[in-house]
MARKEZA-353134 format. One record per residue (C-alpha): residue in one letter; x, y, z. Coordinates in steps of 0.25 Angstrom, whole numbers, plus 2048, in hexadecimal, padded with zeros to 3 digits. Layout:
BEGIN
AXYZ;...
This chain:
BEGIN
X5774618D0;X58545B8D2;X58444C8CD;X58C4438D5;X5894368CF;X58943C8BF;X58D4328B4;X5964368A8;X58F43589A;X59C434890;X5A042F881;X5A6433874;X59E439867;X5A543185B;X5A343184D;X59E425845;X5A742683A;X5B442C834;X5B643983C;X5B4446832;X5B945282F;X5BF45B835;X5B546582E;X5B747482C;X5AD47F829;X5B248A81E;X5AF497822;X5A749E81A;X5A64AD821;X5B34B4828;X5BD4AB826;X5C74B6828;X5C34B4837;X5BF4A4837;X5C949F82D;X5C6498821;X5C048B829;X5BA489835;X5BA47983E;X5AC47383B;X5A7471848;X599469843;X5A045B845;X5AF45784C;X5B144C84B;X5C0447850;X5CA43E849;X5C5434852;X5B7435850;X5B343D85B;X5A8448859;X5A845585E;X59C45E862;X592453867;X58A457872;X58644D87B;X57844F885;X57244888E;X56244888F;X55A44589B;X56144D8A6;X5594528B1;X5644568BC;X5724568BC;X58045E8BD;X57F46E8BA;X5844748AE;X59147B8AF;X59348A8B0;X5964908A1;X593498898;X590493889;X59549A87C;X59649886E;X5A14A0867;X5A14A4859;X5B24A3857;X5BB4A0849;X5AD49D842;X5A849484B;X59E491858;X5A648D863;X5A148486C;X59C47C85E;X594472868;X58E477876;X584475882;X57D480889;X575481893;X566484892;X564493894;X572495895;X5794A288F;X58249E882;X58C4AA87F;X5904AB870;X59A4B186E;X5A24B785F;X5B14B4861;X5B34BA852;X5B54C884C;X5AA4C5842;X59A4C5843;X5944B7849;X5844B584A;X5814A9853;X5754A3851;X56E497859;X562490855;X55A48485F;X55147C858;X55148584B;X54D493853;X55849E855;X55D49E865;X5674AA863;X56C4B2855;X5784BB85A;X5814C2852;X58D4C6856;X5964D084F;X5A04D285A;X5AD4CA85E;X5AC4C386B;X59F4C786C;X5944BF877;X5864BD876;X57F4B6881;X5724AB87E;X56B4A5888;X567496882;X559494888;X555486881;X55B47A880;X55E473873;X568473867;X56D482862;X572482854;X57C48F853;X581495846;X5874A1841;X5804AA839;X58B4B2835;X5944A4831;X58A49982C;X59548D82F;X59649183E;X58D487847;X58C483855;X58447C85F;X57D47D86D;X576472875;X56D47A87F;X56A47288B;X56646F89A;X57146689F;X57D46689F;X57F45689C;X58645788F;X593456888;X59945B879;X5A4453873;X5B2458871;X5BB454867;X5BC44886D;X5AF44686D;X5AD44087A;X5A3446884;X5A0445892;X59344789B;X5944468AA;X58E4488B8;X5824428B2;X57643C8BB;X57342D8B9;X56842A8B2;X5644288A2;X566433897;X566434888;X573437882;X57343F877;X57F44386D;X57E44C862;X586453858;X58145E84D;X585455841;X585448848;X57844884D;X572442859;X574436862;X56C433870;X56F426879;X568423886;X572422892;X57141E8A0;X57C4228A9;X57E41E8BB;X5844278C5;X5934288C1;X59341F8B3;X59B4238AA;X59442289D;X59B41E88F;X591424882;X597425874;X59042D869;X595428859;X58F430850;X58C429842;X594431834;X58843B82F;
């Protein structure tokens, strides 16, 4: 439904102490197509200390603004998943696609238990998986052990993942009380209750402690 008198969720996702790296990932397999090193994509964190990659949910929707029309994909390009982080719609199709002139074998696991296992030998080759659960989807490479990614399946689409300067931004949101939850693969996890009234705009900051 179209909401007229939405509130607006934002913030920053900032780290607790100095910021690290940059890391790098050395590649171990085809590096005459990857090179010798590939950008760690498992924590950014900027020269500011703002984190990249954290996802950002609300819990206790119940009605709301649509999703937007797209279609998910996670490619396999230069040795690495790209989008790293993403949200998909429950029961949505996600294409994977192979970008690289070498054999990729994505695989996706939810709660330990395989949800798709493709190989795919060919160049910009497509496979189609429909996401029928919702939950967290830890994705690697079978053919290239460093290469990892991950996919938050969901109902809503009240969410946000942080850019490199680490803010977010959740809108159209319908007044009432919801938990706030941030979370980040090596960060962890960090939930706040917030209440929001037609129209606010709504400041929440995440700091994640040094692990």
């Amino acid at each position: 439904m179209a909401v007229n008198n939405g509130a607006t969720i934002s913030g920053e996702a900032v780290h607790g102490g100095p910021p690290p790296g940059p890391f790098v990932i050395w590649v171990k397999k085809d590096a005459e197509v990857f090179g010798e090193k590939v950008p760690d994509d498992r924590l950014v964190v900027s020269r500011t200390g703002k984190i990249k990659n954290v996802v950002i949910t609300l819990e206790g929707i119940r009605e709301g603004k649509a999703w937007l029309n797209r279609r998910p994909q996670l490619a396999n390009k230069g040795g690495r998943f790209l989008p790293h982080v993403q949200i998909v719609r429950t029961g949505a199709p996600l294409e994977i696609i192979n970008r690289d002139p070498v054999l990729h074998n994505t695989h996706g696991y939810q709660a330990g238990r395989t949800v798709f296992n493709i190989a795919q030998p060919t160049q910009d080759q497509v496979i189609r998986k429909p996401l029928k659960r919702s939950g967290l989807l830890d994705v690697m490479c079978d053919a290239h052990d460093w290469m990892s990614a991950w996919i938050v399946v969901q109902d809503h689409p009240y969410f946000a993942i942080t850019g490199e300067d680490g803010a977010y931004s959740i809108a159209d949101l319908p007044p009432g009380t919801y938990t706030l939850t941030a979370w980040h693969e090596k960060l962890g996890r960090q939930q706040v209750q917030v209440t929001v009234k037609a129209k606010e705009q709504k400041r929440m900051d995440f700091s994640f402690p040094v692990k």
